[in-house]
VOZAZA-167879 format. One record per residue (C-alpha): z, x, y; residue in one letter. Coordinates in steps of 0.05 Angstrom, whole numbers, plus 5000, padded with zeros to 4 digits. Layout:
ZXYA;...
END
This chain:
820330084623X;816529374651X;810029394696X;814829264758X;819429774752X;814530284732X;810530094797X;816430044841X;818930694826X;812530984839X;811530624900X;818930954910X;816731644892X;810231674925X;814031514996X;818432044980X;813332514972X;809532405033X;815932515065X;816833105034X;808633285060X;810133085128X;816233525133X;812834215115X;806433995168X;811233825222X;815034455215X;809334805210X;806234565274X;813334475308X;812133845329X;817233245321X;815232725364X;811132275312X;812732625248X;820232415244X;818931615252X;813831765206X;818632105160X;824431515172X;819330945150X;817731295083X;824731485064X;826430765075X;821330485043X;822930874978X;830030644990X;827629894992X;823129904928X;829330194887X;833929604915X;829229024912X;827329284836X;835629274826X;835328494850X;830128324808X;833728554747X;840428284761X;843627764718X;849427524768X;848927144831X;853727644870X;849828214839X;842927944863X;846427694932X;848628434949X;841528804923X;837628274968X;841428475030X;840229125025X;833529065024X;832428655080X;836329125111X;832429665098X;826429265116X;829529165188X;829329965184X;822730105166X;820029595217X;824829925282X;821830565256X;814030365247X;815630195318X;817730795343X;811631125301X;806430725327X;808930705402X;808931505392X;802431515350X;798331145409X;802031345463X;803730805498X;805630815568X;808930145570X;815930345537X;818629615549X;813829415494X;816929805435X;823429845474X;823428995472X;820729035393X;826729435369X;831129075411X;828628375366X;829928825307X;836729095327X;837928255334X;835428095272X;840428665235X;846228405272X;845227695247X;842727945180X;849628475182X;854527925198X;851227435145X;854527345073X;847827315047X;843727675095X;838627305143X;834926995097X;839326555059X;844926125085X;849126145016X;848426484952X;848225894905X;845426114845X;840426484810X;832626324792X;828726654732X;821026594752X;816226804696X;810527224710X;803927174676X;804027854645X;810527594603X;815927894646X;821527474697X;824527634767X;831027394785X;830627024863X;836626784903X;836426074900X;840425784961X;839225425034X;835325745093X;840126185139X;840525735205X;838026415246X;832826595200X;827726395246X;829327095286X;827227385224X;820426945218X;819327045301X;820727785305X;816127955241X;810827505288X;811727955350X;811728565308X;804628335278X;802128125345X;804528755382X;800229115330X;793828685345X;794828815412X;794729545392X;788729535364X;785129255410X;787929745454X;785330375420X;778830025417X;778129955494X;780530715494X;775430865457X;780531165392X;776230835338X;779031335287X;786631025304X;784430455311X;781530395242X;787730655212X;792630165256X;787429545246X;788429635168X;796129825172X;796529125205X;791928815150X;796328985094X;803028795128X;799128015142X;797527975074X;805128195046X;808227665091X;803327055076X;804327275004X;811327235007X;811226555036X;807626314978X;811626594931X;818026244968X;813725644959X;813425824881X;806025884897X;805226494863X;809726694816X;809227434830X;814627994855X;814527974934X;808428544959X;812228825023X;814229454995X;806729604966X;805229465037X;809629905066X;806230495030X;799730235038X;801530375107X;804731055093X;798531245059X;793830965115X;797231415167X;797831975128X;791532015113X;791232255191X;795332925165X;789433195124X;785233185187X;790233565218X;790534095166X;782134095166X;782934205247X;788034765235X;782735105195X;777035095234X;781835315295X;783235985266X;775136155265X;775335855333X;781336335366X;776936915381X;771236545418X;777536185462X;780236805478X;773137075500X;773036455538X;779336485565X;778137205599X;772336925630X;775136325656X;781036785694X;775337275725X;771136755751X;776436205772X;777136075844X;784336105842X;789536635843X;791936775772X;799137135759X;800937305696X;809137525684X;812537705618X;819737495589X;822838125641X;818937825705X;813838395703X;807038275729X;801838385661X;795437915693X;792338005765X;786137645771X;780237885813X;780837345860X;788237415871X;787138135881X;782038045947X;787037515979X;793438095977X;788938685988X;791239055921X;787939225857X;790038985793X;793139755780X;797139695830X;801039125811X;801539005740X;807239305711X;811239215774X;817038645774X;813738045811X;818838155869X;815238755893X;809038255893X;811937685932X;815637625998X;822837616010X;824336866003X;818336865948X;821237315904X;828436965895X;824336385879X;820336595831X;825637125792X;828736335790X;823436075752X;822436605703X;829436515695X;828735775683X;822636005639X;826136455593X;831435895583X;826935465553X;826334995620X;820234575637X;815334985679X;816334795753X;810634725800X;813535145863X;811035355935X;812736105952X;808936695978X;805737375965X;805337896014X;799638266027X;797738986039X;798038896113X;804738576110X;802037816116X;805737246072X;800536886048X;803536146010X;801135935946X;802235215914X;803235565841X;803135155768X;806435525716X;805035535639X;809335745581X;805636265538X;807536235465X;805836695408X;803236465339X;811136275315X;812435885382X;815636525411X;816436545488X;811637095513X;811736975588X;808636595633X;802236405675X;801936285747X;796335905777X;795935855850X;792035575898X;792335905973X;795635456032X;795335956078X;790535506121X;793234876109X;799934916120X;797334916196X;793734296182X;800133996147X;804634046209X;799033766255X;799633236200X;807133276207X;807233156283X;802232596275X;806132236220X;812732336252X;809031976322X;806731476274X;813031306249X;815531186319X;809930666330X;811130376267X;818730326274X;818130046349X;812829466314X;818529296258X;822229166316X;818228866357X;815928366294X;823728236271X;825227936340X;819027646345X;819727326270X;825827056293X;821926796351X;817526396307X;822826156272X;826325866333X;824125036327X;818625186380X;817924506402X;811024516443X;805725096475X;804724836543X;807324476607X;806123686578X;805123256645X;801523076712X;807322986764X;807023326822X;812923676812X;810724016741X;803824126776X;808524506827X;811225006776X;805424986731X;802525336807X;808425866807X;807126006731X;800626216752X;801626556822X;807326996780X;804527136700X;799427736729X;805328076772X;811828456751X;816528256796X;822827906766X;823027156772X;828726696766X;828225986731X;832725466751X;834624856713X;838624306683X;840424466604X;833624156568X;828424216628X;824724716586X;827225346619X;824525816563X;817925476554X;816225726625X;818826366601X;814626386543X;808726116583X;810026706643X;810827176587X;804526896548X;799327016612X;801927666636X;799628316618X;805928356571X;803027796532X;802428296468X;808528616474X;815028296445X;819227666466X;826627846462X;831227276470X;838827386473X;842826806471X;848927076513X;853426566488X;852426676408X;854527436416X;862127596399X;864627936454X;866028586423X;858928646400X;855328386473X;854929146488X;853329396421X;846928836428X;844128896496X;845429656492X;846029966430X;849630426402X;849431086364X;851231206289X;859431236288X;860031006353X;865530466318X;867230246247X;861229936211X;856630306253X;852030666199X;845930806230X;843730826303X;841330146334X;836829976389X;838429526444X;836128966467X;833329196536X;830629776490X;826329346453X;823228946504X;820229606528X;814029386558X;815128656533X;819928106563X;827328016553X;831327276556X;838527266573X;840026536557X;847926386578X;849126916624X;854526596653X;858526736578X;858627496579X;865127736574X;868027996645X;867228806624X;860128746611X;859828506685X;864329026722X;870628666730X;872429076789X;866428716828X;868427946804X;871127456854X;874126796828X;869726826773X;862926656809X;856326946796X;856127636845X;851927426901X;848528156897X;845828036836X;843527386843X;839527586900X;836828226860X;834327666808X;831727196855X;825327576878X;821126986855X;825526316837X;823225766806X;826125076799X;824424636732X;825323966751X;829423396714X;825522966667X;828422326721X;825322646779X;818122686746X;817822076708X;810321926702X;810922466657X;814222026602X;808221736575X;805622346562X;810722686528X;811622056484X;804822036464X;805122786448X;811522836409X;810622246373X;803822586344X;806123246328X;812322936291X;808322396253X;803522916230X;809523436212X;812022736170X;804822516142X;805321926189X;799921506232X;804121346291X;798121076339X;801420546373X;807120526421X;809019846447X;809019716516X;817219466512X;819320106487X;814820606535X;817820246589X;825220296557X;823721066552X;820921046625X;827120726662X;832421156625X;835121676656X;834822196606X;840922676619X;838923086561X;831423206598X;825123386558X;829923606495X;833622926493X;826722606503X;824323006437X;829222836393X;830022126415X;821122076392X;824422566332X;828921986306X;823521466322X;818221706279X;823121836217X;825121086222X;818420766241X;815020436182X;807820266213X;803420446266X;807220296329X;813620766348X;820120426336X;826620736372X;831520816308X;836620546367X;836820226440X;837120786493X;844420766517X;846120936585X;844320986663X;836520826682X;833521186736X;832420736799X;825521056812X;821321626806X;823322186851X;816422586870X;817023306896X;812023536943X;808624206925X;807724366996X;814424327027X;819124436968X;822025096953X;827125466908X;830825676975X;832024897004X;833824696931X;838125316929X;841725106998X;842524276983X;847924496927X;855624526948X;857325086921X;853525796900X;848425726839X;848326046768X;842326316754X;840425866698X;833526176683X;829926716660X;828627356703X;822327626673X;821628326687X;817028926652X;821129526661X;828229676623X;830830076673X;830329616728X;832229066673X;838429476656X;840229586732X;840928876740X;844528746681X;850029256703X;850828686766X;852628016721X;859627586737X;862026996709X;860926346731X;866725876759X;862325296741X;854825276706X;850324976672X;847325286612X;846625936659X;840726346631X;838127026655X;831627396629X;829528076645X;
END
């Protein structure tokens, strides 16, 4: 027999026999979890040093083709199971890591499966006789690289890596004994692979060393099972002291202690679990632990002795014991299989702890989370709308302008914001109707609360109710959980009803329309406080102004220097007429700065349309909503926001709306 097979075969048998070894310890401590990998690797690894010592003696390219394969194969084994082994072996909480490892592997065998000549040749084109130095030859596979091999190359890399991450693990754990072991496991496995790259390389002329490393490993890690043996020696002389210590610890813990055999019969009372039911250990034990606990206690617990006896995983349960004066006192109880020497069920241990006292404490806690809840519901709310707020293109904070006429409602903004009577805005479509709104709601005493804006017109009719309202779960298909209203969530806050004058003719008690105008009723229940925005061609000394300030917030939104408007194009935007208002004026200065390419504002295009003959000045003294109201020709839409602080008053005047004959962008906020 040569060296090699004489030291393969014992690399085979040795494996074999500390398979055999790990066997009778595992059965012996009945313990799986890390002794079956462990079992797997060496049972492989014998099987790979017989097949790799069959390729190295075959005289035939098909012969040596099929012996190599099936030992890479078996090295893709032994690796998926060192995996497992180690993962269990540590105990790693991070079962992605191995889960990922194997998965590479399981990769790796597919390609390596599917492949003629395995993974790590492309073809098998012939065979190579390499002398070694002692006077004996291998044969090799001579033939091109397998396109995939790199899997191979990258997993064996991760593998190696994963392991040095391992160790360094078990260091910071403080597990310098594993540590050790894994650290050199990982050492020999390095070694094997650079070695086998040199002998690819006809470096070395030498058999390939990864099955010697394998059982270095083997050997590494099982040198862990004759500590385990020493341990089981020492923890015979140490059973009597544990049980001495064990007594102790049940008389003197402070916690009730239950102990119930395989039949449910009570064969432990502890001393403190005797004072808390008013009965001496006598008294109990022997009885069936229903006697012991209440009515609804017992049916629980004759569960989980049932669940016990079945082999089930202990359950940590809540029931109670009745006392000697006919009080159910609740435990919190942790049970604990009791085995015998031969892993025999003997019964179990309850440990409780008393909740008698805290379970009054716990619905206090229950009442105060539940009102929490509520709070924190009503703020989700609240912060949806008023994200969708902020998301709204907010164009500006505050009344822009020195006219007399914006001076005149900046002066009913204020004389309103601290009161909660409703007010009604009035308003060509662009004046800035919700900016007062915002600016009312902004200085009141709602200021905190939420900002609900309902855009009347975006609202399918069949939903209108469903939005303003609410509804309950099932109240119609799709309905799956209950839903506030709107006027529900403005509790306390401010509600917008932009485009009243599109809500569909139910929602405003069709019985009470005539031809389709806004009912008078109602429009005087929202008029407590009107206020009329002026047209941007009735205040226009407040161009400039607004020019200069949009033009600076958009060139800084763009990362422009806009600090120059020339005099021919402030007076263009001066004498136009502006039937857009304020929001045609913005997106006019919008469009400007986009196009402007220096310092001074450029319109992107001449301002088309009527100029206003002069500037129209209102005088804060004499004009009122009520004359404005009056100089129309026909009854007026409320086209403004009714800001009110109470939903039910809010909801009474919502029962009131009608639709308008003719309006412009009607809005209504309560």
């Amino acid at each position: 027999m040569t060296l090699i097979a004489t030291l393969w075969l014992l690399c085979a048998g040795i494996a074999i026999a500390l398979a055999a070894l790990e066997l009778l310890v595992a059965s012996r401590l009945r313990t799986w979890r890390v002794h079956v990998p462990f079992v797997v690797m060496a049972v492989v690894a014998a099987a790979a040093a017989v097949t790799e010592l069959a390729s190295y003696n075959a005289t035939a390219v098909p012969e040596l083709g099929a012996w190599l394969k099936a030992t890479v194969g078996f090295q893709i084994l032994w690796w998926m199971a060192c995996v497992r082994f180690f993962s269990d072996y540590a105990d790693i909480k991070r079962r992605w890591i191995p889960a990922t490892l194997i998965g590479l592997l399981v990769l790796s065998g597919v390609i390596h499966l599917v492949s003629p000549a395995g993974i790590t040749h492309g073809a098998a084109e012939g065979l190579t006789e390499v002398p070694l130095p002692w006077g004996e030859s291998i044969a090799l596979l001579a033939g091109p690289t397998h396109p995939f091999g790199f899997v191979a190359v990258l997993t064996v890399g991760a593998l190696l890596v994963g392991a040095v991450a391992l160790v360094g693990l078990l260091v910071r754990n403080r597990e310098r004994r594993k540590a050790t072991r894994v650290g050199v496991a990982v050492f020999l496995l390095v070694a094997a692979n650079v070695h086998g790259f040199f002998v690819d390389t006809l470096v070395f002329r030498s058999p390939y060393l990864v099955v010697p490393a394998f059982l270095g490993v083997l050997v590494v890690v099982a040198s862990d099972l004759v500590d385990a043996v020493v341990r089981a020696s020492h923890l015979s002389r140490e059973v009597v002291a544990n049980q001495k210590r064990w007594a102790s610890l049940v008389e003197s813990v402070d916690l009730a202690v239950l102990g119930v055999d395989t039949n449910g019969r009570v064969n432990l009372v502890n001393p403190m679990l005797e004072r808390l039911i008013g009965r001496q250990a006598d008294q109990v034990v022997g009885q069936h632990v229903s006697t012991l606990a209440s009515p609804d206690g017992a049916s629980v617990m004759d569960t989980v002795v049932g669940e016990v006896a079945r082999g089930g995983v202990p359950p940590q349960t809540e029931w109670a014991v009745r006392t000697s004066d006919g009080v159910d006192r609740t435990f919190h109880w942790s049970t604990l299989r009791l085995l015998d020497s031969g892993g025999g069920l003997q019964g179990l241990l309850a440990v409780g702890a008393d909740l008698t006292e805290e379970q009054r404490s716990r619905r206090e806690l229950s009442e105060a989370l539940a009102e929490v809840t509520k709070l924190r519901d009503q703020l989700e709310r609240e912060n949806l709308y008023l994200q969708e707020e902020l998301r709204a293109d907010q164009k500006f904070d505050e009344l822009i302008g020195e006219s007399d006429a914006l001076r005149y409602v900046a002066q009913k903004v204020s004389q309103v914001a601290e009161s909660d009577v409703p007010v009604l805005l009035e308003g060509e479509t662009g004046v800035g109707k919700e900016l007062v709104a915002r600016l009312i709601h902004d200085r009141s005493t709602r200021g905190q609360r939420a900002f609900i804006r309902v855009n009347c017109s975006a609202i399918p009719h069949g939903l209108v109710e469903s939005e303003l309202f609410g509804h309950e779960r099932g109240a119609f298909t799709g309905a799956v959980k209950r839903r506030r209203g709107r006027f529900e969530l403005a509790d306390g806050g401010t509600l917008l009803l932009d485009e009243i004058g599109e809500l569909p003719l139910e929602i405003q008690l069709t019985d009470e329309v005539r031809d389709g105008r806004f009912r008078e009723d109602l429009y005087y229940r929202l008029a407590v406080f009107p206020i009329t925005i002026p047209p941007l061609r009735d205040r226009q000394e407040d161009v400039p102004q607004l020019v200069s300030h949009f033009a600076a917030t958009y060139a800084a939104r763009q990362g422009k220097r806009i600090d120059q408007i020339p005099p021919g194009v402030m007076d263009a935007l001066v004498r136009y007429a502006w039937p857009g208002n304020v929001r045609e004026l913005q997106n006019v200065i919008e469009r400007a700065v986009l196009t402007s390419q220096g310092p001074e504002l450029r319109l992107a295009e001449p301002l088309s349309g009527a100029e206003t003959p002069g500037i129209v000045a209102i005088d804060a003294t004499i004009a009122n909503e009520e004359a404005g109201y009056r100089a129309h020709q026909q009854p007026l839409i409320p086209s403004g926001p009714a800001v009110g602080t109470s939903p039910e008053s809010a909801f009474r005047a919502a029962r009131h709306f009608a639709p308008p004959r003719r309006c412009r962008s009607p809005t209504v906020a309560l």
